[in-house]
N, C-alpha and C positions, 0 to 999 in steps of 0.2 A: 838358484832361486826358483822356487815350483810359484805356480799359477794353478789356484785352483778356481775354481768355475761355477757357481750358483745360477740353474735357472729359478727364475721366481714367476709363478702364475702371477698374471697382473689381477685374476678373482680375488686370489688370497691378498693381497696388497688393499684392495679397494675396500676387501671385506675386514682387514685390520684395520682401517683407516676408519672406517665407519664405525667400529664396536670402540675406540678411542674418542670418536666424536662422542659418541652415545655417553660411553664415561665421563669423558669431563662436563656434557653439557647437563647429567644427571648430578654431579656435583657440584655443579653450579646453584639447581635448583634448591640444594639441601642447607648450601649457605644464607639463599634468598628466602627460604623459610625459618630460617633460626636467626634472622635481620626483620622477619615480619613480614617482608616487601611480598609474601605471597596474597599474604591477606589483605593488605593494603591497595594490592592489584585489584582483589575480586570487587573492595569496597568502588573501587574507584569503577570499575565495570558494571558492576550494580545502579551505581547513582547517574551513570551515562545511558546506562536502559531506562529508570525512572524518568530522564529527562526526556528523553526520545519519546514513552509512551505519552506522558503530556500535554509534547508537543504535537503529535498525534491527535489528541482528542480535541484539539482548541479547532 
């Protein structure tokens, strides 16, 4: 039986791990924008700034 040996930079591992995050959580976005929920956010962001200036001026 042979044993073979892989060192692995632990850079390269973090920096896979990152470009996977980056992936999926870019996929993520692209479902939440073809569900709406992107623009439903902004709406919802919007109407909580209107609220806040408002309540500002009173």
């Amino acid at each position: 039986m042979s044993v073979t040996r892989i060192d692995v930079d632990e850079e390269v591992l973090e920096s896979a791990g990152r470009q996977e995050r980056a992936a999926r959580i870019g996929r993520h976005f692209e479902r939440a924008r073809h569900w709406g929920a992107v623009e439903d956010a902004e709406r919802l962001r919007a109407a909580g700034k209107g609220e806040r200036s408002a309540e500002a001026s009173s």
